[in-house]
N, C-alpha and C positions, 0 to 999 in steps of 0.2 A: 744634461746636454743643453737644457735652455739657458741655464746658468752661465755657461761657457760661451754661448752664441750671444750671450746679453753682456759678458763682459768683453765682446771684439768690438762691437757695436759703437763702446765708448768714445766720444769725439778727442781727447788728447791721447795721441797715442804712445809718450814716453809712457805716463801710466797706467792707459789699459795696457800694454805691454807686458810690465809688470806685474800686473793683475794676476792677465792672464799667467801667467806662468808662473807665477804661484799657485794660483788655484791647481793647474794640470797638474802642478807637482804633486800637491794633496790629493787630488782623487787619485791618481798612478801609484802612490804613493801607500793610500789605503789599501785600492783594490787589492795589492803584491799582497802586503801584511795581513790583508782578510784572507786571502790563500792560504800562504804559506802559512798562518798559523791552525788554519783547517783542515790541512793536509798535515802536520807536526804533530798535532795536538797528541797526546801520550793516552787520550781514551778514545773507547771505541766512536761512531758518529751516534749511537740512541743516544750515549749517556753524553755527547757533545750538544746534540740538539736540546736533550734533557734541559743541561748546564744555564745554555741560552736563553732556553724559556724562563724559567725561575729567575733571573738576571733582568731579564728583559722586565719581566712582571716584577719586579722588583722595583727595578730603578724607578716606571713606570709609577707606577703606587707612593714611590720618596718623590718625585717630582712632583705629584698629585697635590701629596699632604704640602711642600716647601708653597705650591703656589696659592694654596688655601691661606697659608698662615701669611705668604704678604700679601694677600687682600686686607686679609683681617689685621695685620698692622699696618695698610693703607689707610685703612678706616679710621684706626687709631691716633695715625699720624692726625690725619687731618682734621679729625676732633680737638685735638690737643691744641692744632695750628688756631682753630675757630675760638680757642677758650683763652689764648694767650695772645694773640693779636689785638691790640688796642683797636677799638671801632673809630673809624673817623666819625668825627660830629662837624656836621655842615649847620 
């Protein structure tokens, strides 16, 4: 909700306008499809919630490892940058 009260806020109003209602669309938008697919779902709600967790801790754990490895290709990067950058000489 702070999100939404922060995008009316905005001082040009063709485009907070727009913003806004976009945004509404996506959260309204989610909220439906987060129902209706939890109410649809074709298993019972343990092995839905099951489902969830495992997913959740999943993705969780691959985002983990993705933001570990661009550290460490941050690193890399900018070593590389240090070793291949001509030094100015004053």
């Amino acid at each position: 909700m702070l999100l939404i009260f922060t995008i009316m806020q905005i001082k040009k109003p063709k485009v907070g306008k727009k913003i806004f209602k976009i945004l509404t669309g996506v959260v309204v938008g989610g909220a439906i499809g987060s129902i209706l697919g939890l109410t649809l779902a074709p298993k019972k709600g343990k092995e839905t919630r099951q489902y969830l967790r495992e997913k959740s801790l999943e993705m969780f754990l691959e985002g983990k490892a993705r933001i570990k490895d661009e550290k460490r290709l941050g690193f890399f990067k900018r070593c590389l940058l240090k070793l291949l950058m001509p030094k100015n000489k004053k």
